[in-house]
N, CA, C and O atoms as a GROMACS GRO file, in nm:
protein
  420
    1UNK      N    1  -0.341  -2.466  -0.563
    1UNK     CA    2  -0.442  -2.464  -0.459
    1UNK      C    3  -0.487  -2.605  -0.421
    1UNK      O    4  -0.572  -2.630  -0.335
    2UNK      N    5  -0.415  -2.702  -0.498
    2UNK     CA    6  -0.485  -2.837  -0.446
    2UNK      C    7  -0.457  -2.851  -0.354
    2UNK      O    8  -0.358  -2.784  -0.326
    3UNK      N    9  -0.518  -2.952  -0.222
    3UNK     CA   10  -0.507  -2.941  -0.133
    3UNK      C   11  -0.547  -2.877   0.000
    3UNK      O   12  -0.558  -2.910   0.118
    4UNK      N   13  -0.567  -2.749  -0.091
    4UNK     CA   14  -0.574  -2.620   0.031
    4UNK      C   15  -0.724  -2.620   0.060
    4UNK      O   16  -0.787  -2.670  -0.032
    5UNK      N   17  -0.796  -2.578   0.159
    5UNK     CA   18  -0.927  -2.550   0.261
    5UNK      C   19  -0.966  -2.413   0.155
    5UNK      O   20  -0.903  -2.370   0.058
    6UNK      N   21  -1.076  -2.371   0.205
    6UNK     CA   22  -1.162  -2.322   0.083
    6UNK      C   23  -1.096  -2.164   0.101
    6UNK      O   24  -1.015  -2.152   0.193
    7UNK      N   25  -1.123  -2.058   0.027
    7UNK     CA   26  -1.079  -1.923   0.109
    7UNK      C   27  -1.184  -1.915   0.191
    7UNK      O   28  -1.302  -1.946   0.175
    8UNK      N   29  -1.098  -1.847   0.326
    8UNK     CA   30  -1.160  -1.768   0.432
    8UNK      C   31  -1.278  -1.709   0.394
    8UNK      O   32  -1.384  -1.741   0.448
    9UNK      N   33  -1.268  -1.600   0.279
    9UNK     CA   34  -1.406  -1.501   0.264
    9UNK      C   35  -1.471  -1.630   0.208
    9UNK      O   36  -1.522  -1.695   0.299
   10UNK      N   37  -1.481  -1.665   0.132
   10UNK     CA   38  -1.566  -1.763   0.022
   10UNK      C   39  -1.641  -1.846   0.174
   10UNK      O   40  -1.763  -1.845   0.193
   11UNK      N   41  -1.546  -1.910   0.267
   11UNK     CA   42  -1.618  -2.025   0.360
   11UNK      C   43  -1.718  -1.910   0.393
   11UNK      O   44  -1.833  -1.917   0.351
   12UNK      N   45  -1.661  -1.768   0.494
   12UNK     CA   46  -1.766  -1.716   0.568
   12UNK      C   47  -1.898  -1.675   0.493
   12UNK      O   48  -2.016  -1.677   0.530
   13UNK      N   49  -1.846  -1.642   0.391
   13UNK     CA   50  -1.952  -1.594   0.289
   13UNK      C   51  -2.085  -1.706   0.276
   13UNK      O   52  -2.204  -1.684   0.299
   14UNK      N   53  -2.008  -1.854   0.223
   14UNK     CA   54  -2.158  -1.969   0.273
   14UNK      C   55  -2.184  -1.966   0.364
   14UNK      O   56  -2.306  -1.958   0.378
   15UNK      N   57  -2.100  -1.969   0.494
   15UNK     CA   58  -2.148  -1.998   0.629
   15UNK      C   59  -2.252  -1.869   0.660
   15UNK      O   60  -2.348  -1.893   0.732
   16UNK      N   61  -2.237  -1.754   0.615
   16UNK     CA   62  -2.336  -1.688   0.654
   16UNK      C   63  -2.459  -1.699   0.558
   16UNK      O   64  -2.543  -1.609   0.567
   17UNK      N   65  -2.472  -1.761   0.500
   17UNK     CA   66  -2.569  -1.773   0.371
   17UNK      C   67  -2.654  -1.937   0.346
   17UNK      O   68  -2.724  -1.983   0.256
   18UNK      N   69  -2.583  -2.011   0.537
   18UNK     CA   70  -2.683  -2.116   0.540
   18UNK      C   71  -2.578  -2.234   0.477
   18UNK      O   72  -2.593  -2.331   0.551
   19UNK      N   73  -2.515  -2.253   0.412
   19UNK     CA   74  -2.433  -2.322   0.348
   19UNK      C   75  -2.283  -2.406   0.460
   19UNK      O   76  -2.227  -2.348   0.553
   20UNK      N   77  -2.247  -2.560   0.408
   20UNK     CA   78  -2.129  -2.612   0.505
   20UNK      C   79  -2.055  -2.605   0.469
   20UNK      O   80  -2.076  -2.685   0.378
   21UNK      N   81  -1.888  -2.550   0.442
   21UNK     CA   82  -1.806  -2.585   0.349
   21UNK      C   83  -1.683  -2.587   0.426
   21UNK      O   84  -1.580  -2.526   0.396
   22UNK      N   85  -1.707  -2.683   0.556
   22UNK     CA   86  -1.579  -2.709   0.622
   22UNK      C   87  -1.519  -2.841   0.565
   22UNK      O   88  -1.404  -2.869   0.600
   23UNK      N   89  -1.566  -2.901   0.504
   23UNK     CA   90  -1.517  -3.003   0.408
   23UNK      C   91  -1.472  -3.035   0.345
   23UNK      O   92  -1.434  -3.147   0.311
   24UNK      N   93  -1.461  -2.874   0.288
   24UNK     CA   94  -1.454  -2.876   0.098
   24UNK      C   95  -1.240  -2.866   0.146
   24UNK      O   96  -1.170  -2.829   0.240
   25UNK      N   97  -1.225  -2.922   0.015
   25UNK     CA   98  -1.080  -2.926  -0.003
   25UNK      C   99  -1.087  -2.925  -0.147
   25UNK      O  100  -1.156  -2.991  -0.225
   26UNK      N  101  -0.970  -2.805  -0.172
   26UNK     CA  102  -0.939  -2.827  -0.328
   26UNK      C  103  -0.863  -2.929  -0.406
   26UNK      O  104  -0.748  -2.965  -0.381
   27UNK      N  105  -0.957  -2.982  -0.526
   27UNK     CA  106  -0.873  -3.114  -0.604
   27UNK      C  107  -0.870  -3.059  -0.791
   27UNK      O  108  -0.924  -2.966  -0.851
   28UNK      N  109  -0.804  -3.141  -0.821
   28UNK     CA  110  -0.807  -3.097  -0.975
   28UNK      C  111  -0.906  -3.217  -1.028
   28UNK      O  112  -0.899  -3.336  -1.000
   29UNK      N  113  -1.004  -3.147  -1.117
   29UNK     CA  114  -1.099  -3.233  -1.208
   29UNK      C  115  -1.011  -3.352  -1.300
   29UNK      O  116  -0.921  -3.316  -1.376
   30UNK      N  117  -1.040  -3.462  -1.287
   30UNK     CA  118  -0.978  -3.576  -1.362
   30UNK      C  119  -1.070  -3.616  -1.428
   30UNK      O  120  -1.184  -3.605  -1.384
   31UNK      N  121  -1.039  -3.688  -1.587
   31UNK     CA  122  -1.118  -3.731  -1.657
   31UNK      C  123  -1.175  -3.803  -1.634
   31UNK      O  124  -1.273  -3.807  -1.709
   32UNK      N  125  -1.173  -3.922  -1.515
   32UNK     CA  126  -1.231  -4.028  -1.468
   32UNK      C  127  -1.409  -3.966  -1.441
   32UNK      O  128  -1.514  -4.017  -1.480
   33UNK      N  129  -1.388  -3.844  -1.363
   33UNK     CA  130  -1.458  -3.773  -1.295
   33UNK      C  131  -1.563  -3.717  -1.409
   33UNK      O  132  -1.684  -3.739  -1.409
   34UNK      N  133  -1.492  -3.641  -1.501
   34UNK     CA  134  -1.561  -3.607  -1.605
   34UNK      C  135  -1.672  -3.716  -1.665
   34UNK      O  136  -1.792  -3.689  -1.669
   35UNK      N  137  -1.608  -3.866  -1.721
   35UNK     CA  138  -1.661  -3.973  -1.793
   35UNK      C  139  -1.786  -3.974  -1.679
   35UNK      O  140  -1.898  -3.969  -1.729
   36UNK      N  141  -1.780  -3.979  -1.538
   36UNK     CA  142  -1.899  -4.030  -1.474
   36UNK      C  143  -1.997  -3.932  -1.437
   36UNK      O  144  -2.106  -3.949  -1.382
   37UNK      N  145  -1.950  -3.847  -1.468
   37UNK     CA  146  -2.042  -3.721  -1.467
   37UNK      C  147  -2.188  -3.675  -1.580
   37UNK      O  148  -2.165  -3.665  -1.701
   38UNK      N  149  -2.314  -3.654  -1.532
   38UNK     CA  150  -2.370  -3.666  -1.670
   38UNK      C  151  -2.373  -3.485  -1.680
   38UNK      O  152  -2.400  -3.433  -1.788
   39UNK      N  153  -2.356  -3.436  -1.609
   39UNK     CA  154  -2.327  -3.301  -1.624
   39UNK      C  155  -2.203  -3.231  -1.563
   39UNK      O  156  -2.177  -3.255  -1.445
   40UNK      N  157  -2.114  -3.135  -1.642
   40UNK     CA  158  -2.007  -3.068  -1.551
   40UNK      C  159  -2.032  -2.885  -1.632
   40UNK      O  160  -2.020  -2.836  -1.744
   41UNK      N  161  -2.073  -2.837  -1.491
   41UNK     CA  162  -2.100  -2.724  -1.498
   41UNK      C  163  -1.956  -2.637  -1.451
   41UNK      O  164  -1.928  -2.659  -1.333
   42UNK      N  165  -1.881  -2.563  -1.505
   42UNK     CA  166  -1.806  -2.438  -1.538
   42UNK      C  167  -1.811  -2.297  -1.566
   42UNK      O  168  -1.890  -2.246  -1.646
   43UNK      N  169  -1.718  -2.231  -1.495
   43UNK     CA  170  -1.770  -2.072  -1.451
   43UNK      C  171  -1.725  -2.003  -1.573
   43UNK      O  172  -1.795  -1.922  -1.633
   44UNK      N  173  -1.626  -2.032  -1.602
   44UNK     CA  174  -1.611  -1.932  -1.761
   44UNK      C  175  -1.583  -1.989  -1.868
   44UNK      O  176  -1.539  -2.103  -1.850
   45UNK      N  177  -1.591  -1.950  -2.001
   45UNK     CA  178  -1.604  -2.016  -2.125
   45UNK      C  179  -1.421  -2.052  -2.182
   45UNK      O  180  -1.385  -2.114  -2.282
   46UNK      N  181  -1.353  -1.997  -2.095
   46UNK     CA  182  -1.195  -2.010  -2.079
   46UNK      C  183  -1.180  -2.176  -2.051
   46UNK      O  184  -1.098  -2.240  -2.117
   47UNK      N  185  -1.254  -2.234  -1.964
   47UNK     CA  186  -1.274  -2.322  -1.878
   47UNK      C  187  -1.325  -2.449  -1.982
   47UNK      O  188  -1.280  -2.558  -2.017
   48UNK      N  189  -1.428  -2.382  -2.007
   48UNK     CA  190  -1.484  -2.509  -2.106
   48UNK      C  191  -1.441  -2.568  -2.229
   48UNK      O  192  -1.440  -2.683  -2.272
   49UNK      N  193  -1.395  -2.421  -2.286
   49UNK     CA  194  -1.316  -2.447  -2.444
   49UNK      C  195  -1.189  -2.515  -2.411
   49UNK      O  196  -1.136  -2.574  -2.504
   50UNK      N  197  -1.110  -2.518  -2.257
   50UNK     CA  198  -1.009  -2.576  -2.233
   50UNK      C  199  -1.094  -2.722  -2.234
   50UNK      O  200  -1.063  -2.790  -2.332
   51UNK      N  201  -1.168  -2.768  -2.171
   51UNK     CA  202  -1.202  -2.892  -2.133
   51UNK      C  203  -1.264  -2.972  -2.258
   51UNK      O  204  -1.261  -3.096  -2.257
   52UNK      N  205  -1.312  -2.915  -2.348
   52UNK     CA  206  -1.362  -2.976  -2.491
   52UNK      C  207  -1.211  -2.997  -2.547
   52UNK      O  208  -1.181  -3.114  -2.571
   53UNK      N  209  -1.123  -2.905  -2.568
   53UNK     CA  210  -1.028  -2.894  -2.638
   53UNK      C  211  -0.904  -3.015  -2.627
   53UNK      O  212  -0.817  -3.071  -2.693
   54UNK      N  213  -0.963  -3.013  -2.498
   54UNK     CA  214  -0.906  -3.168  -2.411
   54UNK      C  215  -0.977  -3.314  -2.430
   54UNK      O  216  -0.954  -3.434  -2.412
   55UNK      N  217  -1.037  -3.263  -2.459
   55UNK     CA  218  -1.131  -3.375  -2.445
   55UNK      C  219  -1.268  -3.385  -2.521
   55UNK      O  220  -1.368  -3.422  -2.461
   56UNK      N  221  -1.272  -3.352  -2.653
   56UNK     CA  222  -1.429  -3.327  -2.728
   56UNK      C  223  -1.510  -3.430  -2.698
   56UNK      O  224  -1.632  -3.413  -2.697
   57UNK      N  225  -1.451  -3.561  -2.669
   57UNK     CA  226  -1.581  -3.664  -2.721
   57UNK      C  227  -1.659  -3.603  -2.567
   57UNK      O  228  -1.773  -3.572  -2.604
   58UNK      N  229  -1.651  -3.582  -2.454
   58UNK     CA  230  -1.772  -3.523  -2.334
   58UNK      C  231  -1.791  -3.384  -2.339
   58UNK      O  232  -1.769  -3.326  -2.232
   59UNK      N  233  -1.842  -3.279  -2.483
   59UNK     CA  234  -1.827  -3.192  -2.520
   59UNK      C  235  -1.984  -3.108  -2.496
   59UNK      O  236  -2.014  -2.989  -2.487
   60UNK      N  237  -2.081  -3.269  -2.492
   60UNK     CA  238  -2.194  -3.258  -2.466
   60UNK      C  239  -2.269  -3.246  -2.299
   60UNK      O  240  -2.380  -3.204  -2.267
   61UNK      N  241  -2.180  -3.290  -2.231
   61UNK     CA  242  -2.226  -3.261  -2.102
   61UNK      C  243  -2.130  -3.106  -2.027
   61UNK      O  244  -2.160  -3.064  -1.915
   62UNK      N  245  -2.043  -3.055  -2.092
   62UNK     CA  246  -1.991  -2.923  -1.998
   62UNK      C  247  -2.064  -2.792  -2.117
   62UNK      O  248  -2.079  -2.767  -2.236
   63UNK      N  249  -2.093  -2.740  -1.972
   63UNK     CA  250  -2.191  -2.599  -2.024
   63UNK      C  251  -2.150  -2.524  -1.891
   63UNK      O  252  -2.104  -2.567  -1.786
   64UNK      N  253  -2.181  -2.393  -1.935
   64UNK     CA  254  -2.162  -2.290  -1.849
   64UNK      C  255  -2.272  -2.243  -1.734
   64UNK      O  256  -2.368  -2.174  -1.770
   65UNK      N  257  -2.255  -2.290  -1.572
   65UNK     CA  258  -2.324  -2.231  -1.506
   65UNK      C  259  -2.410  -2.132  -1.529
   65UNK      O  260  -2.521  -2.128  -1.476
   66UNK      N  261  -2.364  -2.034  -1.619
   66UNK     CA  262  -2.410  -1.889  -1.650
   66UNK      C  263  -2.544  -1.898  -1.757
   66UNK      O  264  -2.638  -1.822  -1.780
   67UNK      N  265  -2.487  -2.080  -1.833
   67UNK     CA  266  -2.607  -2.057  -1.975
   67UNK      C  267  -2.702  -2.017  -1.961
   67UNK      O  268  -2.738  -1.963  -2.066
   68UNK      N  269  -2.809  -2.007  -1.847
   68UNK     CA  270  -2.936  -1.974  -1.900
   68UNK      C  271  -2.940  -1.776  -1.874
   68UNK      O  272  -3.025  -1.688  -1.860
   69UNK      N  273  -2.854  -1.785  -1.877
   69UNK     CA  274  -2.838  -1.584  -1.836
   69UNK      C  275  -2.706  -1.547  -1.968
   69UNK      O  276  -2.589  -1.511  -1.962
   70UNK      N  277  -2.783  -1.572  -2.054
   70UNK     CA  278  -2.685  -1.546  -2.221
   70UNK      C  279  -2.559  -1.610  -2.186
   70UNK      O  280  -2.460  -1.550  -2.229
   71UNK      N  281  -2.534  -1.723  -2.113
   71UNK     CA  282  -2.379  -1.762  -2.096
   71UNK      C  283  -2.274  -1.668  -2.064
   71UNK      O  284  -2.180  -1.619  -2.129
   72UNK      N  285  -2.329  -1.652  -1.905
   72UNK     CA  286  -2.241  -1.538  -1.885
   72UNK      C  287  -2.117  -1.624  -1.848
   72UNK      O  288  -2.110  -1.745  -1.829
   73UNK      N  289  -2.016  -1.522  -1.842
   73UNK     CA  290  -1.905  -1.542  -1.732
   73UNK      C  291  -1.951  -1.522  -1.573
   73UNK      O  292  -2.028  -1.438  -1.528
   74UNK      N  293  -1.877  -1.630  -1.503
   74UNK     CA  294  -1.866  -1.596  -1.353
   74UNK      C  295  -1.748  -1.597  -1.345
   74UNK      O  296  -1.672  -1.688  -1.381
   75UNK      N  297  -1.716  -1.477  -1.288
   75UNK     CA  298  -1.534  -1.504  -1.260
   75UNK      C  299  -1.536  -1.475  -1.127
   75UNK      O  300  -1.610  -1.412  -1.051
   76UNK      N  301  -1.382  -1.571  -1.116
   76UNK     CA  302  -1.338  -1.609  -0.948
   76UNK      C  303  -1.353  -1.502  -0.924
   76UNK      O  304  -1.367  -1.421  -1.016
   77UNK      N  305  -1.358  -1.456  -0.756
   77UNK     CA  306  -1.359  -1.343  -0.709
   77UNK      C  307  -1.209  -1.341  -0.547
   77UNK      O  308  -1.198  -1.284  -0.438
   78UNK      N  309  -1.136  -1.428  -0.619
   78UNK     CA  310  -1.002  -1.460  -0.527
   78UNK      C  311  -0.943  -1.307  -0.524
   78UNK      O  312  -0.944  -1.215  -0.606
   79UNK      N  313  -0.893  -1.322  -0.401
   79UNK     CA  314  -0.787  -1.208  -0.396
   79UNK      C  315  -0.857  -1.078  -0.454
   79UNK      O  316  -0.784  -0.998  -0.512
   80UNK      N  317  -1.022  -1.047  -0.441
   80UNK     CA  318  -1.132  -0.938  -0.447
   80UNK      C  319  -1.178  -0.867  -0.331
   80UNK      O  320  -1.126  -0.903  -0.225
   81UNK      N  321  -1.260  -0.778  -0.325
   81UNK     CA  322  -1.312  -0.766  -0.233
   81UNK      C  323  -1.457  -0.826  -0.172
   81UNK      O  324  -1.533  -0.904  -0.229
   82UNK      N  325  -1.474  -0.761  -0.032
   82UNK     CA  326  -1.581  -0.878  -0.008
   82UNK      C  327  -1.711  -0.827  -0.115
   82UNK      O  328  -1.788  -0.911  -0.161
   83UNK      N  329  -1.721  -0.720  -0.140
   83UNK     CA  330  -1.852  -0.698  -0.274
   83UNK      C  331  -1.800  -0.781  -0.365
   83UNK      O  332  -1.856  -0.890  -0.351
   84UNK      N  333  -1.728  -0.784  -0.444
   84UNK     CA  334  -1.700  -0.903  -0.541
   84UNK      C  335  -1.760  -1.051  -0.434
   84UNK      O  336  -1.865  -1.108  -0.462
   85UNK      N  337  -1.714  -1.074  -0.370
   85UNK     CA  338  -1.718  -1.213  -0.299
   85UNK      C  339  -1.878  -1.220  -0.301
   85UNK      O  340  -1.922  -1.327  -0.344
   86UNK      N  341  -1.968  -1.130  -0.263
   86UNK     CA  342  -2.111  -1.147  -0.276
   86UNK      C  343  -2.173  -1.151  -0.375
   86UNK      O  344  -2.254  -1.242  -0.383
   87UNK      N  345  -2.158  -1.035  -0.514
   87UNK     CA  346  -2.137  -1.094  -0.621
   87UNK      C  347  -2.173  -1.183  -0.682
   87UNK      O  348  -2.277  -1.222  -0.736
   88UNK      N  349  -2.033  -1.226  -0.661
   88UNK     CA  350  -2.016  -1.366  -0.732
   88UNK      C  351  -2.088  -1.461  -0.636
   88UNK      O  352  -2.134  -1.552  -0.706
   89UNK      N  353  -2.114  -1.476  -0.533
   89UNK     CA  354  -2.215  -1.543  -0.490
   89UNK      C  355  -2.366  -1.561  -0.518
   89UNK      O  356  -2.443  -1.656  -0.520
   90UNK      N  357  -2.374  -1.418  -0.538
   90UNK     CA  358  -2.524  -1.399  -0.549
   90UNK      C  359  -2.520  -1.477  -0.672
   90UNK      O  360  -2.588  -1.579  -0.670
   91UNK      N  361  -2.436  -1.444  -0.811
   91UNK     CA  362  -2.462  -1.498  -0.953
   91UNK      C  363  -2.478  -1.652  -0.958
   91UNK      O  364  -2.551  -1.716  -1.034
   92UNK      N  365  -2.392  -1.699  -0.860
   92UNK     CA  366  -2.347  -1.877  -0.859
   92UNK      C  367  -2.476  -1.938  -0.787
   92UNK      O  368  -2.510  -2.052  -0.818
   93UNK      N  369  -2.563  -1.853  -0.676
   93UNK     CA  370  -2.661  -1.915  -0.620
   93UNK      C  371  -2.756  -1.873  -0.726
   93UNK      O  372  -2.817  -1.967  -0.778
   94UNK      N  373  -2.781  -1.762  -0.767
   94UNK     CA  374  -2.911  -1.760  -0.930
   94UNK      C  375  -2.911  -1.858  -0.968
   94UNK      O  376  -3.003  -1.940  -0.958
   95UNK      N  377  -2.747  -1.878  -1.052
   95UNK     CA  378  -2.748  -1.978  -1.163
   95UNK      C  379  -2.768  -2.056  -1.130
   95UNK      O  380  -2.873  -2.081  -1.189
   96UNK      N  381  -2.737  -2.181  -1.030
   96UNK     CA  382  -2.766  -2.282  -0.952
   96UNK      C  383  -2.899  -2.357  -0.964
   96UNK      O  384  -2.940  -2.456  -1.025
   97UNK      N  385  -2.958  -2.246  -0.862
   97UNK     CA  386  -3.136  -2.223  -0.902
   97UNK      C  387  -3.202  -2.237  -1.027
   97UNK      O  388  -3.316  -2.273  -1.054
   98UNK      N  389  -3.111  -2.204  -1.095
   98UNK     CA  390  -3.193  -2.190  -1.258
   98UNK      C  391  -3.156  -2.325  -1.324
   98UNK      O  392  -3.226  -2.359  -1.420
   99UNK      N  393  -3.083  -2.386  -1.296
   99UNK     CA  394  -3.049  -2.526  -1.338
   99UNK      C  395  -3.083  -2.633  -1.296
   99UNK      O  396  -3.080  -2.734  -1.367
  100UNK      N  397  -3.133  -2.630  -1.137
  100UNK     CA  398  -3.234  -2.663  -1.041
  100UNK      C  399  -3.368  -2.702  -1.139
  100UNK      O  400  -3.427  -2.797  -1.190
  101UNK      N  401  -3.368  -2.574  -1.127
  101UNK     CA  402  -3.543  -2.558  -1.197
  101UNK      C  403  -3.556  -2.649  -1.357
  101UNK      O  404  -3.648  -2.726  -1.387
  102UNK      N  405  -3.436  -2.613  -1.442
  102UNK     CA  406  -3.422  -2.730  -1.584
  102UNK      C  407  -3.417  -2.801  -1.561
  102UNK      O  408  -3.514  -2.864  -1.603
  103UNK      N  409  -3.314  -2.893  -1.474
  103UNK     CA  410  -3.316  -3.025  -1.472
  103UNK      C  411  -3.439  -3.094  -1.382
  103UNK      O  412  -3.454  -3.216  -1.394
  104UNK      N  413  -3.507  -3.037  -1.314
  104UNK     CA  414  -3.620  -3.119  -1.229
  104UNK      C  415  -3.758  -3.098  -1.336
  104UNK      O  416  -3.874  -3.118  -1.299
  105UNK      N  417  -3.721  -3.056  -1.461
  105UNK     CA  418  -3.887  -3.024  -1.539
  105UNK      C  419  -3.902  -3.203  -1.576
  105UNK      O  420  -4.002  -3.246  -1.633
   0.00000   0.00000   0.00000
């Protein structure tokens, strides 16, 4: 998917929800990216245990979008329907919010 423009449902889905994502282009996370990052938030725990496992010494800044909701999973909702696509929207804008709210205390 590198390279590629966002999915169709996913863009309309922000665009109707107030959100720009004619911009967005898919890239793969590089460690460079990681090191300058003081936080990297990830949708499933598949994701993270890959990225520690790769990489422990920045083991302390990747956590799961989901943590403050028992560390849930968010899973993609590619190739779903559009209820999945909202969904998983609705969960990614919660969580968002809720991390919002931690990091500005």
């Amino acid at each position: 998917m590198v390279g590629h423009d966002m999915d169709r449902k996913s863009a309309s889905l922000l665009e109707a929800n107030g959100y720009n994502s004619e911009k967005h282009i898919a890239r793969k996370l590089n460690a460079e990216e990681v090191f300058k990052a003081d936080l990297v938030l990830v949708m499933e725990k598949s994701h993270q245990d890959f990225m520690i496992k790769h990489s422990p010494e920045y083991s302390g800044k990747i956590f799961l979008l989901g943590k403050w909701e028992k560390n849930i999973n968010i899973h993609d909702p590619y190739r779903k329907s559009n209820e999945m696509f909202n969904y998983v929207f609705n969960q990614i804008e919660k969580n968002c919010t809720e991390w919002c709210a931690k990091l500005s205390k």
